[in-house]
C-alpha positions in Angstrom: -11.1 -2.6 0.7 -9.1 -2.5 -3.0 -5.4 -2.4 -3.1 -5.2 1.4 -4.2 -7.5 1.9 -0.8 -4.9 0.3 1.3 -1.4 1.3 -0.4 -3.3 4.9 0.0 -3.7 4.4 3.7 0.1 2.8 4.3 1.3 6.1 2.5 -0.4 8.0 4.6 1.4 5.8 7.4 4.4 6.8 6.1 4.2 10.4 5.4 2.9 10.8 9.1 5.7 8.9 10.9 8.5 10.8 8.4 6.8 14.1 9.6 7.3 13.1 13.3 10.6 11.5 12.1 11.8 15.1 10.1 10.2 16.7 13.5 12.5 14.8 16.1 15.2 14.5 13.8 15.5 18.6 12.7 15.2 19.2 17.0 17.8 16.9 17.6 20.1 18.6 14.7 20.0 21.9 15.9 20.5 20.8 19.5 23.7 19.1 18.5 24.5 22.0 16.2 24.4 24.5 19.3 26.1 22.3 21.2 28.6 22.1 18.7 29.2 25.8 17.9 29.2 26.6 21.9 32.3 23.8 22.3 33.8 25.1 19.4 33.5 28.9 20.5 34.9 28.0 24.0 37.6 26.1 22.4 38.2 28.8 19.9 38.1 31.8 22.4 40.5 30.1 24.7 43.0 29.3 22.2 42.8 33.2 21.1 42.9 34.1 24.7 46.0 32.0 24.9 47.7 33.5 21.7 46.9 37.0 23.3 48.6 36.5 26.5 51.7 34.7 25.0 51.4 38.0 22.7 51.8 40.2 26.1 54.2 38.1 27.5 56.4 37.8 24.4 56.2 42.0 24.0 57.2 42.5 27.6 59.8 40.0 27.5 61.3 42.1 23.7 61.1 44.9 25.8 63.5 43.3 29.2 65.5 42.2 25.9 65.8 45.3 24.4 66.5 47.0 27.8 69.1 45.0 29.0 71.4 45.1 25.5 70.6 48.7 25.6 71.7 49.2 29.2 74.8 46.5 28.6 75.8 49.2 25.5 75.8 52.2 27.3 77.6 50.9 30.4 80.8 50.2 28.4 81.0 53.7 28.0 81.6 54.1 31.8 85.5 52.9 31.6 85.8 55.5 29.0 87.7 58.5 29.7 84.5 61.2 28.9 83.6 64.7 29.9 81.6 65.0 33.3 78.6 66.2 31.1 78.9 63.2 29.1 79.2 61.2 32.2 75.8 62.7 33.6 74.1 62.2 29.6 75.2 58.9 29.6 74.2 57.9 33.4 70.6 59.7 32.4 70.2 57.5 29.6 71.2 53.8 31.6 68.5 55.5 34.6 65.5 55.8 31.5 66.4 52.2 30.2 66.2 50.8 33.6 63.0 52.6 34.5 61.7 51.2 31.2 63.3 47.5 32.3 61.7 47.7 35.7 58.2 48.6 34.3 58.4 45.7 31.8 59.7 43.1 34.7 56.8 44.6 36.8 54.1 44.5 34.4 55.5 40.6 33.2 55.1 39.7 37.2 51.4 41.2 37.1 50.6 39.9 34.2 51.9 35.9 34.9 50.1 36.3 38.5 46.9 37.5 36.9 46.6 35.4 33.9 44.9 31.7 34.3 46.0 30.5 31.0 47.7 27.3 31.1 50.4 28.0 29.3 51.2 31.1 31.2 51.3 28.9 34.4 53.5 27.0 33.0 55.9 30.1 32.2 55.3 31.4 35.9 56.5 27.8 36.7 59.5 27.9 34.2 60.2 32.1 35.5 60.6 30.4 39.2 62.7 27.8 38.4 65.2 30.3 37.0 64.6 32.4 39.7 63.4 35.3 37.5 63.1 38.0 40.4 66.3 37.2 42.1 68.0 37.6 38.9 66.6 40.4 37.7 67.4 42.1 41.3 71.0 41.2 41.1 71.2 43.1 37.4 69.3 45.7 38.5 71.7 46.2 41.1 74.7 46.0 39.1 73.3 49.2 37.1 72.5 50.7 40.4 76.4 50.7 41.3 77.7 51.5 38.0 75.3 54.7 38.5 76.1 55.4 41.8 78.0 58.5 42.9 79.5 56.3 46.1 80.6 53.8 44.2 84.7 53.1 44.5 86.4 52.9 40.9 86.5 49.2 41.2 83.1 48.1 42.0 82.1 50.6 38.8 84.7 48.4 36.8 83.1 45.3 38.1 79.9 46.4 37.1 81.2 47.6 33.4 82.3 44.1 33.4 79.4 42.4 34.4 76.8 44.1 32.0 79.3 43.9 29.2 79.2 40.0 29.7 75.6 40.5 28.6 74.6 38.0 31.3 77.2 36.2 31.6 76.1 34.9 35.0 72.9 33.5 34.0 70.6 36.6 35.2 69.5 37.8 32.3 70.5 34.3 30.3 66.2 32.9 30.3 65.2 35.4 27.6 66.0 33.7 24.9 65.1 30.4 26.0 61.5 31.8 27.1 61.1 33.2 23.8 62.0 30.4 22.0 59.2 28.8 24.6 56.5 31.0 23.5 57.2 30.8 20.1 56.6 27.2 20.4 53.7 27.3 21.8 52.4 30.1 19.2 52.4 27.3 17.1 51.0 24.6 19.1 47.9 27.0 19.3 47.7 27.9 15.6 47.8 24.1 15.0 45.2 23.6 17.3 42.8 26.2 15.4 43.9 24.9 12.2 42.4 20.9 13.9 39.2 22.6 15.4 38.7 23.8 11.9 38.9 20.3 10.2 36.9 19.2 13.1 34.2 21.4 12.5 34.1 20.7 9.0 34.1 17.0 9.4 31.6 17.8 12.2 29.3 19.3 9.6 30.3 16.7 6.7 28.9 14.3 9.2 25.3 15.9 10.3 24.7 17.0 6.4 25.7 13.0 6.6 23.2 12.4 9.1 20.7 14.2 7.9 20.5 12.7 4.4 20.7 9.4 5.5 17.6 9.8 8.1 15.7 12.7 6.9 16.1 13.3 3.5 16.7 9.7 1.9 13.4 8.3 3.3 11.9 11.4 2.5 13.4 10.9 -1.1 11.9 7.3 -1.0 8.8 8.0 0.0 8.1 10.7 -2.8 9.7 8.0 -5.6 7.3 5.7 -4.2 4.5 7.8 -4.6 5.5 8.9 -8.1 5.5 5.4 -8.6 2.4 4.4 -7.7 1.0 7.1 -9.2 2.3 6.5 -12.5 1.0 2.7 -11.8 -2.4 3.7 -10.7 -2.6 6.5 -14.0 -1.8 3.5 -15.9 -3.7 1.1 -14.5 -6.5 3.8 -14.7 -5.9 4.4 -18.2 -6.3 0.4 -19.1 -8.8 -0.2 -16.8 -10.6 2.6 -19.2 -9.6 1.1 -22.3 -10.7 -2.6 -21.2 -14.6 -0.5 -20.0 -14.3 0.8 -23.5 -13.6 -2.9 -25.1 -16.3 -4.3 -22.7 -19.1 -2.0 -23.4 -18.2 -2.6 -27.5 -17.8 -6.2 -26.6 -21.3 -6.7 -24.0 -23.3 -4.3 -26.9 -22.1 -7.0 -29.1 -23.4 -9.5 -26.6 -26.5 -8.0 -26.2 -27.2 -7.0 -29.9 -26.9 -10.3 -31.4 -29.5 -12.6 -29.4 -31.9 -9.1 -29.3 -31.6 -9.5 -33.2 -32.8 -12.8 -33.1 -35.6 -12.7 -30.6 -37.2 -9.5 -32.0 -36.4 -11.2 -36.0 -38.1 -14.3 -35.1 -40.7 -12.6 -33.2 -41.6 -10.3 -35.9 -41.4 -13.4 -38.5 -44.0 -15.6 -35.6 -46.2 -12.0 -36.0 -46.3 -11.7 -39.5 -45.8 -15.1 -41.3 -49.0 -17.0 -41.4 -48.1 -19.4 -43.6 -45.4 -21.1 -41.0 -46.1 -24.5 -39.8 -46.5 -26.3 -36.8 -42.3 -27.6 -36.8 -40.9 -23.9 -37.9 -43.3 -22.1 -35.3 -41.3 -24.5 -32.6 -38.4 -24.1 -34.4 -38.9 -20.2 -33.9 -40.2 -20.1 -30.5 -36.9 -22.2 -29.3 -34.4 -20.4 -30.9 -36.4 -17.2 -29.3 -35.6 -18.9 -26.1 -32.6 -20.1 -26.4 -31.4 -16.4 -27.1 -33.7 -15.2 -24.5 -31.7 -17.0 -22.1 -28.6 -16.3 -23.4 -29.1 -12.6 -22.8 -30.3 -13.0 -19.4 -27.0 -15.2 -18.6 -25.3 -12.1 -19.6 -27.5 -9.9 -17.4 -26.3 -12.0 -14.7 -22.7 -12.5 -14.9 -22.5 -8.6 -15.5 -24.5 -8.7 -12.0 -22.6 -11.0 -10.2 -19.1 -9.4 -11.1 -20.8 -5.4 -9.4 -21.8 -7.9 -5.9 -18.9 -9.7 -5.7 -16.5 -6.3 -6.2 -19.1 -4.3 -4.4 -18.6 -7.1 -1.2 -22.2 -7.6 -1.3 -22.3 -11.5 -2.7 -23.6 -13.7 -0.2 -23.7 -17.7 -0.2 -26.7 -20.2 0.8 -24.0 -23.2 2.1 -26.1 -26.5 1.9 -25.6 -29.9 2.6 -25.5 -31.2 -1.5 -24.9 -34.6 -3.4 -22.0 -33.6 -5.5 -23.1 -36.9 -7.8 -26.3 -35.9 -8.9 -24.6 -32.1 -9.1 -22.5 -33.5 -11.5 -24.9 -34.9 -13.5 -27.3 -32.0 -13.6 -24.4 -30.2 -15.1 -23.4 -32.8 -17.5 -27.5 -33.2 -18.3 -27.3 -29.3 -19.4 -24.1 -28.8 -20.7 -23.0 -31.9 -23.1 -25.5 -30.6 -25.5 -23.2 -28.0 -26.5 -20.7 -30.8 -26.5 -22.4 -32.9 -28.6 -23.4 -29.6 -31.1 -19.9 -29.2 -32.1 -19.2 -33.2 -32.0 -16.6 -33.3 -29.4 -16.5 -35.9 -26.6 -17.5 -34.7 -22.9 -16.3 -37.0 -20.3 -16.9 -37.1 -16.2 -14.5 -38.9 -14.5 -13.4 -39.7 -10.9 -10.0 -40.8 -9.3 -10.0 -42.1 -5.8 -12.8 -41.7 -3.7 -15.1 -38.6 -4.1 -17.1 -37.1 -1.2 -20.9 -38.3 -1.5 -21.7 -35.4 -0.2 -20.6 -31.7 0.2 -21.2 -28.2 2.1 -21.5 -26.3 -0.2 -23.7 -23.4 -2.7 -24.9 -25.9 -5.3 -26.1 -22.9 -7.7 -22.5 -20.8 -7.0 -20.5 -24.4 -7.8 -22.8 -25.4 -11.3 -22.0 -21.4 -12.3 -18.2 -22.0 -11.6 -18.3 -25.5 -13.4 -20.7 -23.9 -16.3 -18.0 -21.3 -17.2 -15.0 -23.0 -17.5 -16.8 -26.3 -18.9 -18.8 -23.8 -21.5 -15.2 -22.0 -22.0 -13.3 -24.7 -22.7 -16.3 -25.9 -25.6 -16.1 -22.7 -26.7 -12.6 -22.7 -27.9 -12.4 -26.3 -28.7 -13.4 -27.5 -32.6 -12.3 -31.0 -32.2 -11.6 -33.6 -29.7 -12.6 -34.0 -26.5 -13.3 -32.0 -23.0 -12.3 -33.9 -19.7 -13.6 -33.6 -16.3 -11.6 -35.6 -13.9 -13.1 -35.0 -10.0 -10.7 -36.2 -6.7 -10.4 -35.6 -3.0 -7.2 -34.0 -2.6 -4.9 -34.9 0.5 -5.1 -31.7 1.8 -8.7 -32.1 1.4 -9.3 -30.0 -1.0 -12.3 -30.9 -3.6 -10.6 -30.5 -6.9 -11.9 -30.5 -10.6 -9.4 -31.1 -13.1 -10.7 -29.5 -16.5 -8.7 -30.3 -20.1 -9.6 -29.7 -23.2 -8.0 -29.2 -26.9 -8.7 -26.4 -27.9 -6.8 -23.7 -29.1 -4.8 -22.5 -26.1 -4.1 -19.7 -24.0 -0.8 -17.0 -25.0 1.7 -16.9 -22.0 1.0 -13.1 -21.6 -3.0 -13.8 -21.3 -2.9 -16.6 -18.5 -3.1 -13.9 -15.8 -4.6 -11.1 -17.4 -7.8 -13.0 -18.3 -8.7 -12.8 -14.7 -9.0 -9.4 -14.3 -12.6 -7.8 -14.5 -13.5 -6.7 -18.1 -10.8 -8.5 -19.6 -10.7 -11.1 -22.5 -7.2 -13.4 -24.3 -8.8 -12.3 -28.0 -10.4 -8.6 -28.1 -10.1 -7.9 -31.5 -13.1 -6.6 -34.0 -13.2 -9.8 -35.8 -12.6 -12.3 -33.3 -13.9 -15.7 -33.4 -15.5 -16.3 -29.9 -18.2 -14.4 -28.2 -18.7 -13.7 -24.5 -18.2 -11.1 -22.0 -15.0 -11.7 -20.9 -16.5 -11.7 -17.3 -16.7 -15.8 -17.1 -13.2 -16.2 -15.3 -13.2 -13.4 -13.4 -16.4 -14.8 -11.8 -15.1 -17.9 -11.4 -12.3 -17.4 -9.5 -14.3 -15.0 -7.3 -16.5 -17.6 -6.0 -14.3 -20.2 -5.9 -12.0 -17.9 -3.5 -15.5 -17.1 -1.6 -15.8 -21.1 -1.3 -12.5 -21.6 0.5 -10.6 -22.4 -3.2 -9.3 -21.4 -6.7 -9.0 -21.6 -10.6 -5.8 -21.5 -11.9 -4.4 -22.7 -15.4 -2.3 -26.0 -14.9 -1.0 -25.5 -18.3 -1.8 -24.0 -21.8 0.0 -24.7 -25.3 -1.4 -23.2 -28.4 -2.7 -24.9 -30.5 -3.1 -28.2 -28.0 -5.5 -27.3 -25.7 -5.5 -26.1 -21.7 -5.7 -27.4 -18.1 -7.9 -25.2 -15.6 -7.9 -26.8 -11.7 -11.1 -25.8 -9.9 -10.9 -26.3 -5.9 -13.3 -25.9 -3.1 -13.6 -26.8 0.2 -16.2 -29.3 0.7 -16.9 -28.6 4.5 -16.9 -31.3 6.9 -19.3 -33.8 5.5 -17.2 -34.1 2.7 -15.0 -35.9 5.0 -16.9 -38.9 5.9 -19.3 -39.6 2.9 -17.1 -41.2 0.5 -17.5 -43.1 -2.6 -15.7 -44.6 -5.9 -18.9 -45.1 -7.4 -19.8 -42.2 -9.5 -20.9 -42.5 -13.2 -22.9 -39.5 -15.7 -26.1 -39.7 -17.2 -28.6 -37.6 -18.6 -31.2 -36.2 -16.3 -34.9 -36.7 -17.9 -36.3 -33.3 -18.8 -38.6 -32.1 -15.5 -41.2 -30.8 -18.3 -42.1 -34.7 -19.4 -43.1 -35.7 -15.7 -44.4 -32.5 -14.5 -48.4 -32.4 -15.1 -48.6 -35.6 -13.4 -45.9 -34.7 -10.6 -46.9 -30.9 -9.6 -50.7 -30.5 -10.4 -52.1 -27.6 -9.0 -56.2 -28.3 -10.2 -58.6 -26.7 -8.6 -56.1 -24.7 -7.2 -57.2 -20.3 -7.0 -54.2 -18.5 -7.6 -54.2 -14.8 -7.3 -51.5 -13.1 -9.8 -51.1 -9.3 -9.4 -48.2 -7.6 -11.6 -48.2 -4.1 -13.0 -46.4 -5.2 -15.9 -49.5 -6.8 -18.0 -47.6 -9.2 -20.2 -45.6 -10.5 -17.5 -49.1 -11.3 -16.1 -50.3 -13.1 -18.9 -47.2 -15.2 -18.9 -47.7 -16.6 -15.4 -51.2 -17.0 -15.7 -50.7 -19.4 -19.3 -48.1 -20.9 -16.9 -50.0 -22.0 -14.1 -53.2 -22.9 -16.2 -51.3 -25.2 -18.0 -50.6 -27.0 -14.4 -54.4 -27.4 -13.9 -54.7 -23.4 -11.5 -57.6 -21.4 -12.1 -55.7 -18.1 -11.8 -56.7 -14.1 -11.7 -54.9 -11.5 -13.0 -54.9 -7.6 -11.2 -52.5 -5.1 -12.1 -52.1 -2.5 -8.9 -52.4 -2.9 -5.2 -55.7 -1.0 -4.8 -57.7 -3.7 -6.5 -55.4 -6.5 -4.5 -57.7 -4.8 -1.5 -60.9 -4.6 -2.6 -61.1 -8.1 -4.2 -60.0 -10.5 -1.3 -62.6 -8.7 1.1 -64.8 -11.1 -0.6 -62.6 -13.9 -1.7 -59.7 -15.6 -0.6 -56.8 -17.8 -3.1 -54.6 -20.5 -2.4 -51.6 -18.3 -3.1 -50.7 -15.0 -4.1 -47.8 -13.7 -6.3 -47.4 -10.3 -5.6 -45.2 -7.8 -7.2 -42.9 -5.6 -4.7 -42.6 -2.7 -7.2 -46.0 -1.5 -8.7 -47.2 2.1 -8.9 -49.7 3.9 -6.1 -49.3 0.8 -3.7 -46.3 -1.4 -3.5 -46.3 -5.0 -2.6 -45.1 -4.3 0.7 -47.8 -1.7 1.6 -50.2 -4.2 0.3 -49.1 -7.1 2.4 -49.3 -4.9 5.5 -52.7 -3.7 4.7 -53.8 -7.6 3.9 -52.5 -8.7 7.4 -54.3 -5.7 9.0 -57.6 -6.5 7.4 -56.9 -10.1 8.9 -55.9 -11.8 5.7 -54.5 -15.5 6.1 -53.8 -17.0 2.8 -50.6 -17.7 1.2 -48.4 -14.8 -0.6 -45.4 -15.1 -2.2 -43.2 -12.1 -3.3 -42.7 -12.4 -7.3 -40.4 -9.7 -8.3 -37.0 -9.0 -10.5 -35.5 -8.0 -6.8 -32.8 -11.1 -6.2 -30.8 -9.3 -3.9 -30.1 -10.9 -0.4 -30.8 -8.3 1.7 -34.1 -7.9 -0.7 -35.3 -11.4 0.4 -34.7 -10.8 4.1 -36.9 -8.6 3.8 -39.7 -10.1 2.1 -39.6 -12.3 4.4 -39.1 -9.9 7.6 -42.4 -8.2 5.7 -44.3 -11.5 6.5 -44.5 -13.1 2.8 -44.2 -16.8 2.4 -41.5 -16.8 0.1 -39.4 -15.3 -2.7 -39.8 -15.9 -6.4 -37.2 -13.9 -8.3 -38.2 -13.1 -11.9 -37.6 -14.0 -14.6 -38.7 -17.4 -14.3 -39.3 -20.7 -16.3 -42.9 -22.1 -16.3 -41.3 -25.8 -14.5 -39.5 -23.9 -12.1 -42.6 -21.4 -11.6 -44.5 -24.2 -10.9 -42.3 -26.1 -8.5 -42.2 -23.1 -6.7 -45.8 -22.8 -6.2 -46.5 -26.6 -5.7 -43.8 -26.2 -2.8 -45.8 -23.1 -1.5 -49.8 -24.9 -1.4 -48.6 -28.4 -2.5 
């Protein structure tokens, strides 16, 4: 799975959990909001509640006020010396203002025993500690004398007096004191709505608080984030586009220049008579040499789409990483010695004998960075130094002076499609799929390449590691040395003869045919070439061959049809699938199918050969 694939998936993650998050968080908000508003409502209708009721109580108590300075007013006009009329007017009037004081005392009673208010309990309290009733009884009685027609001369005097002394004696003396009560606690209750107020702002202030901080500020994030990785994956897009572009100028370059050649020397080989026997081999190598250049290509380009597509596989082996080395030496120090620079194979310490390992996977690894390292190096030397790490870790320590690697290049160069010098006129070829490759299949074999160090100018150090498996453990050795392996080709007549050997070689493709069957005849085979299944058929009815190569992908009848139908009609010779299929699932299936083996085109003749020797020896 690639990175975008996975950061996809862990936003996705996200974006679910923040909607169950924004889901749990939004109910719990309102919940606390209601609650909220319902304690503040309560709180806010009681304290109104409480300001209406002190309201009552104070208007009542005006009233008693009023009353009683009223009544206290008119009753010194009672020692007066007035008209009888005026008498009756004046004792009319103190009878209306007590009416009007005994409906305000009576309503204040009903009112205190009716209301629950706290602070109105506290003022029936306060009323009873004066003795309120009482009080008002005994002035109320007072008027009653001075309005009395029974009442002697001196108790109206008294009476005059008493009122005059506008309570004097303490009955009437509270209503003052209780106003200055409720005008007290007025205030307490506007202060307390002016605090619920600030409380309910601060209450807000803190869920808007609450609300950023676990709603909207990872919702925030999570959209950056996005935006971000967007923007990253847009550019990342954009030069992974730009670096296709590059590589499909750079790989037509690739492919162009050795086509040039091989068709050039070809048509020269066609057309030029009058070439000898030395330029005709001249010709026919350099054909060859490009011939296999472009198939290289082919199959780095190949190996990069497995590897990314996760469909690479390994064949782990037990392998003798000496005569590995030397192979690699044997094929590679030609280059070496082409641009007359020194290529040395060293080893510190004790090396493992032998390894577990993909021989073909570690050569293509050691190829590339050796080849590399040749490549952009023009004088002095390449060094190969090999050592058993402690970790034990198989390690290939690669230096060479060439010309260096810019800072800003070390990591990029190992990114698919990507190259240090990209520009028109460059100096070095190559695909710029080498590293890439590399560092693939060493991470597949339990290791890495990384640069050690690079200076312009001087040269670079790549480490190559792998894990050698168990057996490289055990077998070790000090004793390691390079030499050049002798050429297969000079001992292979007398090695791999195949005389009187039928060989039966059936490939649509005709020239591919004729390749084989120069090939094999040069081996000592008597071989027979068919091009389609049909004839495959009818001919071994009547004859059978030591082996046959059979193409998989032919028109009318493929090469697995024609296998089936050979083992039907009782067939028992040897076949082996010959084809430009190298895939592993492809072979498992040849050899599900029921062929002997699997010979992957294209092919060289000693390999060919090997092959087939193996097959019929």
């Amino acid at each position: 799975m690639s990175t975008s694939i996975i950061s996809y998936n862990k936003n996705q993650i996200k974006i679910k959990n923040l909607r169950k998050r924004f889901f749990a968080f939004s109910t719990l908000a309102l919940l606390i909001i209601i609650a909220i508003s319902f304690i503040a409502f309560g709180f806010h209708r009681d304290i109104i509640d409480q300001q209406k009721s002190i309201r009552k109580v104070n208007k009542l108590l005006l009233k008693q006020q009023s009353a009683i300075k009223q009544i206290s007013t008119l009753g010194s006009f009672f020692d007066e010396d007035i008209s009888d009329t005026e008498m009756e007017k004046m004792r009319a009037k103190v009878r209306f203002k007590v009416s009007k004081l005994k409906k305000a005392t009576s309503e204040l009673s009903s009112f205190i025993l009716k209301s629950d208010s706290a602070s109105i309990e506290d003022l029936e309290t306060y009323l009873h500690q004066k003795s309120f009733k009482s009080n008002m009884k005994n002035y109320i009685q007072h008027v009653k004398k001075l309005l009395s027609d029974s009442s002697t001369s001196l108790e109206i005097k008294e009476s005059i007096r008493y009122l005059s002394k506008d309570s004097a004696d303490g009955d009437t003396e509270y209503l003052e004191e209780l106003l200055s009560i409720l005008d007290s606690e007025y205030k307490d209750g506007m202060k307390k709505l002016e605090r619920v107020g600030i409380l309910i702002i601060l209450l807000c202030i803190l869920e808007v608080f609450v609300v950023w901080f676990f709603l909207f500020r990872p919702l925030h994030s999570t959209v950056m984030n996005q935006n971000k990785q967007l923007l990253e994956s847009a550019l990342k897009v954009e030069s992974a586009a730009r670096s296709r572009t590059d590589f499909l100028a750079n790989i037509s370059h690739e492919i162009r220049t050795p086509m040039t050649a091989i068709l050039g020397y070809a048509e020269v080989l066609q057309t030029d008579e009058k070439l000898d026997k030395d330029n005709v081999k001249k010709t026919v190598k350099i054909i060859n040499q490009n011939a296999t250049h472009l198939l290289s290509l082919l199959d780095e380009v190949l190996d990069v789409s497995k590897m990314e597509s996760g469909k690479f596989e390994f064949l782990e082996q037990k392998v003798d990483l000496t005569n590995l080395l030397n192979e690699v030496y044997s094929l590679i120090h030609v280059k070496a010695r082409e641009k007359k620079i020194d290529l040395n194979f060293n080893n510190t310490g004790n090396i493992p004998q032998f390894i577990m390992t993909d021989p073909k996977r570690l050569k293509q690894i050691l190829f590339n960075i050796i080849g590399n390292a040749i490549k952009f190096t023009d004088t002095g030397s390449i060094d190969l130094e090999v050592y058993l790490e402690t970790n034990k870790q198989l390690q290939f320590k690669i230096s060479d002076t060439g010309c260096g690697i810019p800072k800003e290049k070390r990591e990029l160069i190992f990114a698919p499609f990507e190259q240090a010098y990209t520009s028109a006129n460059r100096q070095f070829s190559g695909t710029g799929l080498g590293l890439v490759l590399s560092r693939g299949l060493a991470r597949k074999m339990g290791g890495d390449v990384q640069i050690l160090s690079s200076e312009l100018g001087k040269g670079t150090v790549f480490l190559i590691t792998i894990n050698p498996g168990e057996i490289g453990k055990h077998s070790l050795t000090s004793d390691f040395s390079t030499s050049v392996i002798k050429d297969e080709s000079d001992y292979l007549e007398q090695d791999y003869n195949l005389s009187r050997k039928e060989i039966l070689v059936v490939d649509d493709a005709k020239e591919n045919a004729r390749l084989f069957s120069i090939y094999l005849e040069r081996a000592g085979a008597k071989v027979t070439i068919l091009n389609d299944g049909y004839s495959v058929l009818e001919l071994t009815q009547t004859k059978s061959f030591d082996l046959i190569l059979l193409d998989l992908q032919m028109p009318g009848m493929d090469g697995y049809q024609v296998i089936s139908e050979l083992k039907k009609n009782g067939y028992s010779g040897h076949i082996s699938a010959l084809t430009a299929h190298a895939m592993a699932e492809e072979v498992e299936k040849t050899r599900k199918s029921g062929f002997d083996a699997h010979i992957t085109k294209p092919i060289g003749s000693v390999e060919l050969i090997k092959k087939v020797y193996s097959i019929i020896g």
